[in-house]
C-alpha positions, 0 to 999 in steps of 0.5 A, a space after each residue: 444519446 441514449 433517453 429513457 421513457 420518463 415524463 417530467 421527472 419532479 413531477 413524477 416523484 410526488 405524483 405517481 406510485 412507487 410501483 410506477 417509477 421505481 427505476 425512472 429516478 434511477 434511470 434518469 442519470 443514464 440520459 442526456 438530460 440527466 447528464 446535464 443536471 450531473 455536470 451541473 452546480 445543483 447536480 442530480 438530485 436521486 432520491 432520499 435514503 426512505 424513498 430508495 428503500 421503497 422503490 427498492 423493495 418495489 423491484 428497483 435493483 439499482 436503488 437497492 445498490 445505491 442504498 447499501 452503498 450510501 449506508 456504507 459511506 455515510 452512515 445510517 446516522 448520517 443519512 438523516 430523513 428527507 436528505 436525498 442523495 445528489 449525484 455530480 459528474 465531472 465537466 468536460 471541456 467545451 470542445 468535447 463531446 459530454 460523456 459520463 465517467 464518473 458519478 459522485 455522490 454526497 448527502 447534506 452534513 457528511 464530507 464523505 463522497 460516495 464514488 462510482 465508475 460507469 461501463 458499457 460494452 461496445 454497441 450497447 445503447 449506453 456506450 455513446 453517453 458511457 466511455 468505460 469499456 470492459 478492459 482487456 488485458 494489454 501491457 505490450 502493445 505499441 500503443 500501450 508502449 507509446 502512451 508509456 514512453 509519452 509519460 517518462 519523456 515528460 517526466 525525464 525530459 530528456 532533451 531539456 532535464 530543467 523541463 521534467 518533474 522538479 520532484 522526479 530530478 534526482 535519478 538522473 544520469 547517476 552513476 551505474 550500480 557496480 554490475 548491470 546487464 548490457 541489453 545492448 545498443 537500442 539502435 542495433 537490429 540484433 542486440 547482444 546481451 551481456 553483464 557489464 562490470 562498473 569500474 570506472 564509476 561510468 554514469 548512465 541511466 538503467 532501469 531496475 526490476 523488482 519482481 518475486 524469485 519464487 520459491 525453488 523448483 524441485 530438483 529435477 528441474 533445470 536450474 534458473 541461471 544466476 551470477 555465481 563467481 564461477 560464472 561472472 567472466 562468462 557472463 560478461 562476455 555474452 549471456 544467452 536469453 533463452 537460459 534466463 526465466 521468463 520475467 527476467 526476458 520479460 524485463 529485457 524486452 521492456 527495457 530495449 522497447 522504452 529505449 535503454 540500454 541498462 538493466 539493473 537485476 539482482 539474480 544476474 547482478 550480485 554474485 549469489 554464492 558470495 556472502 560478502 559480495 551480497 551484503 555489500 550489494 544489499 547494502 546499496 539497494 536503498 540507492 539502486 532502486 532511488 537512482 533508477 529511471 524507472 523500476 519495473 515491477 512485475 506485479 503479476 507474477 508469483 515466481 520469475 519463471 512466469 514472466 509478467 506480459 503474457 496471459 494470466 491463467 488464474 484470472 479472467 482475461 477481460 475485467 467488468 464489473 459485476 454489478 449489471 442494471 438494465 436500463 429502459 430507453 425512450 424508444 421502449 424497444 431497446 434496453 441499455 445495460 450499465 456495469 457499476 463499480 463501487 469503488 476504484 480498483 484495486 490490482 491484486 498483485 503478488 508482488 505486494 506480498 514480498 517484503 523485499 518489494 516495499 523498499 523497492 516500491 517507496 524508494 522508486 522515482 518512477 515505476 511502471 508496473 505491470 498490473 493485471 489488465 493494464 500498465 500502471 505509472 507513477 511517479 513522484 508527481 503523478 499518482 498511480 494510473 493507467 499509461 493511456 489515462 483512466 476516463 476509459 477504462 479503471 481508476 486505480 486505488 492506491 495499494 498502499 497508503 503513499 508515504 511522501 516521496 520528498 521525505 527520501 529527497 534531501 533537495 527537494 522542498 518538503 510538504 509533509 514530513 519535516 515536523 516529528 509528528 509527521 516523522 513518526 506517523 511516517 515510520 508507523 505508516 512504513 512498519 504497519 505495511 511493511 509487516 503485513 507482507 511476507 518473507 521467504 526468509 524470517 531472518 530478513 525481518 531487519 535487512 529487508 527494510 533496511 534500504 528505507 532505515 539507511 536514507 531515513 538516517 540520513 535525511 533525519 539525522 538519527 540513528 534506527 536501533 533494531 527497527 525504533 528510532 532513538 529520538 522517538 524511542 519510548 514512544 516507539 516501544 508502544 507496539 502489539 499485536 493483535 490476538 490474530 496475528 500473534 504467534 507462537 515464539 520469540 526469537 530473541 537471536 534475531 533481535 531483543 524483547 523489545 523490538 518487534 524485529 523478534 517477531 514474526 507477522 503484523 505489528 500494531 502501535 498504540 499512542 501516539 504518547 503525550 508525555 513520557 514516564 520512562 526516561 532512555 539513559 543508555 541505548 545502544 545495539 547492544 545495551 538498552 538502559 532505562 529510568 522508569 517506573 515498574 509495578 508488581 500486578 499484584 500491587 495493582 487493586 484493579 481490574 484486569 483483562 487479559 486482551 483476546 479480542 478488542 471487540 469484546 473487550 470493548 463490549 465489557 465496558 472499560 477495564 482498569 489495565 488492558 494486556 496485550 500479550 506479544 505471543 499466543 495464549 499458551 506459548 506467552 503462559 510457558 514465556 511467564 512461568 513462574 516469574 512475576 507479572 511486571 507492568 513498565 510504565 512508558 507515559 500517558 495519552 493525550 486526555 481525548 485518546 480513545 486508548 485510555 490514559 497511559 501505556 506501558 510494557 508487560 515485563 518480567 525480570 530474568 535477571 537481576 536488573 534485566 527484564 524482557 518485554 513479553 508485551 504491551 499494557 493500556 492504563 485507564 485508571 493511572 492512579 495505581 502509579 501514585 507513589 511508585 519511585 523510579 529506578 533504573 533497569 536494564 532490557 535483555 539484549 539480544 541472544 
């Protein structure tokens, strides 16, 4: 065990100079002793915030690192005088060797844990006390293999299903999706590929890939083999590997290693030149991806003809962290060298920009995702980690806030979910993801989140109405956008004013609503009719603001009526014209919002009786709709 040169630590902190022991506090967690105090109740008592920063502007790298992180995460208002920071590591069994894999730091009065993540190389002086390594891409050896197959046989059980997750059950031998490729029997040394069509309703399990098409070659470029009605007989005969791109064989290999013989892809498995056959299938995905034992995302690659288990040349093979601190030991002749990470890592896939692939990440019981230096799992019980576990090498952030698995699980017992408030953080949680990701095709905007709409229907019994829920309506209309992520036209043939579907890009909520002003008399695809207040802004004395930045805004001190405008300065100025500026109250915020006091819809009539909602408006000062009667009005449908 590695030991730095420091006599007795609590004496030198009051006795001796800062310039003296600058990194002996710092360098005390990196040794066995120091090992003992972290895996204790008391923990590593570090230094206080005004301490740090002496030893810091005395040289100590390290302090300097754990002074800007610690402001970060706590506060410099929380980080009071004479408070240190305490380190604690996580126990180790008595029948293993102590090891630092983690540290963990917390400060008096803040909940908040500032967590780091320690590397060494191999050979270094510290890598007997540290077990992190530099991680080296690897997502298709055998040991990989066996440590994933270890992972879905204690999910699956599949020799005693009642001995698997309880809340992972409801993918099991389902019925086959009407066309899935035939990998072959695992068994056979030589294994023939084919399509199979589903006739007889046979139940199996198959695994189902998500991955990113790309954005087509150009046209000299051979063209990527796909299901087409003149090639579904051929291909239900033989399919030959090599004329498929490469995630496509990537997947393929995957799927006979773990030991299935089904694979579910939609370039091969729904007929692409054949409108009807695509929107029944596309109907299905919600139930293709929820029913699959296992979905395969190539998170690396950018278009299928990448593949997804070779090297990556747009990134370093090897991952270590950049923050390096040299650490004296006791001999005084060596010089340990410690990696720190400040946070969990977070795998940067493009996968995460498609979004098709959000459906297909949420719906999904298990997934094993290729990630850029290692496989990743996760399923129902298990959150996202590495196959061969996390203490050796990255501890991985969740890419997206989780919505709860059991909320698509009709069977399971529910832990969140079940009240509306839940419900309906749920469904904002889902559009706020959904609508930073990308589609290569806009008109998608609606179709590519459909898959979640369908099951949610179902589990809550409501019907979704151009992307609001009826029962949570008025409060759903409370949707914006922010000024740098508004765009520059409306697409009202997509789907009405009133919805965000019309829009391109990030979408945003105000509220939750305490009370609703507005009242839903008739709501319909077609027909959106309501009992509400409306006011003329020129009726309005008060002062307005027209929101460009929330920031400054803020700055200004509170404004009477706040507007947030759907679209771009000067596109939202042609969308006015010379109509009259209307404001639609929708209800008020609980009397603690720090939004205000009451939201409603910036609108103007286009016809008699008709008004389009071109954005969203904040009230502070709510006694402007003292005396406005209610009368009713109808939204402008969809063009």
């Amino acid at each position: 065990m590695p030991e730095t040169t420091l006599p007795n630590r609590k004496r030198q902190r009051t006795d001796e100079p800062v310039s003296e022991r600058r990194c002996v506090v710092c360098a005390g967690l990196f040794t066995s002793k120091g090992l003992q105090e972290l895996q204790s109740e008391d923990g590593y008592e570090h230094r206080t915030r005004e301490k740090a920063e002496e030893s810091a502007k005395e040289g100590c790298t390290l302090c300097a690192f754990l002074v800007r992180l610690g402001k970060n995460k706590f506060g410099v208002d929380k980080w009071l005088a004479g408070h240190h920071l305490v380190f604690r590591s996580q126990r180790q069994s008595d029948n293993q060797t102590p090891l630092l894999t983690i540290l963990r730091g917390t400060i008096k009065r803040s909940n908040e844990i500032l967590t780091i993540y320690p590397f060494a190389k191999s050979g270094d002086p510290l890598a007997t006390l540290i077990p992190r390594r530099p991680v080296k891409r690897d997502v298709k050896s055998e040991a990989v293999f066996a440590a994933a197959r270890k992972l879905i046989n204690a999910c699956l059980s599949p020799d005693n299903p009642r001995e698997g997750h309880k809340l992972c059950r409801y993918s099991r031998d389902t019925v086959l999706p009407t066309r899935v490729l035939d990998v072959g029997d695992p068994k056979d040394r030589d294994p023939q590929l084919k399509l199979q069509v589903n006739e007889v309703e046979t139940h199996g399990s198959y695994l189902a890939l998500s991955y990113c098409w790309g954005a087509p070659g150009p046209r000299t470029a051979p063209k990527p083999l796909l299901l087409r009605r003149d090639s579904l007989h051929r291909l239900t005969s033989k399919i030959r590997p090599n004329k498929l791109q490469q995630s496509i064989q990537d997947a393929i290999w995957v799927t006979r290693e773990l030991g299935f013989r089904y694979l579910w892809i939609d370039a091969l498995c729904i007929i692409q030149d054949d409108k009807e056959d695509k929107a029944h299938e596309i109907s299905k995905m919600a139930t293709i991806y929820k029913n699959a034992s296992i979905t395969l995302a190539a998170g690396t690659a950018t278009k299928a003809s990448e593949g997804f288990l070779g090297n990556i040349p747009s990134r370093p093979n090897v991952y270590l962290p950049e923050n390096k601190f040299a650490i004296p030991l006791r001999n005084g002749a060596e010089i340990g060298t410690v990696y720190l990470s400040a946070e969990a890592y977070e795998a940067d896939h493009p996968l995460d920009e498609r979004g098709w692939t959000l459906q297909e990440y949420m719906l999904s019981s298990r997934m094993l995702i290729f990630s850029d230096y290692q496989l990743l799992w996760q399923c129902k019980k298990v959150p996202l980690r590495s196959v061969t576990g996390n203490n050796r090498g990255l501890e991985y952030r969740q890419h997206l806030e989780s919505v709860p698995w059991t909320v698509f699980d009709e069977e399971a017992e529910p832990y969140f979910g079940t009240d509306d408030s839940e419900k309906l953080y749920i469904w904002k949680t889902i559009i706020l993801q959904y609508t930073e990701r990308n589609l290569t095709n806009a008109d998608d905007r609606l179709p590519a989140v459909s898959g979640i709409t369908m099951e949610l229907e179902k589990l809550w019994r409501d019907s979704n109405i151009w992307g609001l829920w009826k029962r949570w309506f008025i409060s759903l209309l409370a949707w914006y956008k922010v000024d740098m992520d508004r765009v520059g036209k409306r697409n009202l043939k997509r789907a009405p004013s009133w919805s965000w579907v019309s829009l391109d890009g990030r979408i945003h909520y105000k509220g939750p609503l305490e009370d609703e002003d507005a009242k839903v008399k008739t709501l319909s695809m077609k027909q959106v009719v309501l009992s509400c207040r409306i006011l003329d802004i020129d009726e309005v004395e008060a002062d307005v603001i027209e929101n460009d930045d929330i920031e400054v805004l803020f700055d200004n001190g509170p404004q009477s009526v706040i507007e947030w405008p759907d679209l771009d300065h000067s596109a939202w100025r042609e969308e006015l014209g010379q109509k009259d500026l209307l404001y639609l109250l929708l209800g008020t915020l609980a009397d603690d919002s720090s939004e205000g006091r009451g939201l409603g819809l910036l609108v103007i009539e286009v016809a008699k009786g008709r008004y389009r909602r071109i954005g969203l408006a904040v009230f502070n000062d709510m006694s402007i709709w003292e005396g406005v009667e209610r009368r009713t009005i109808e939204f402008e449908p969809k063009q």
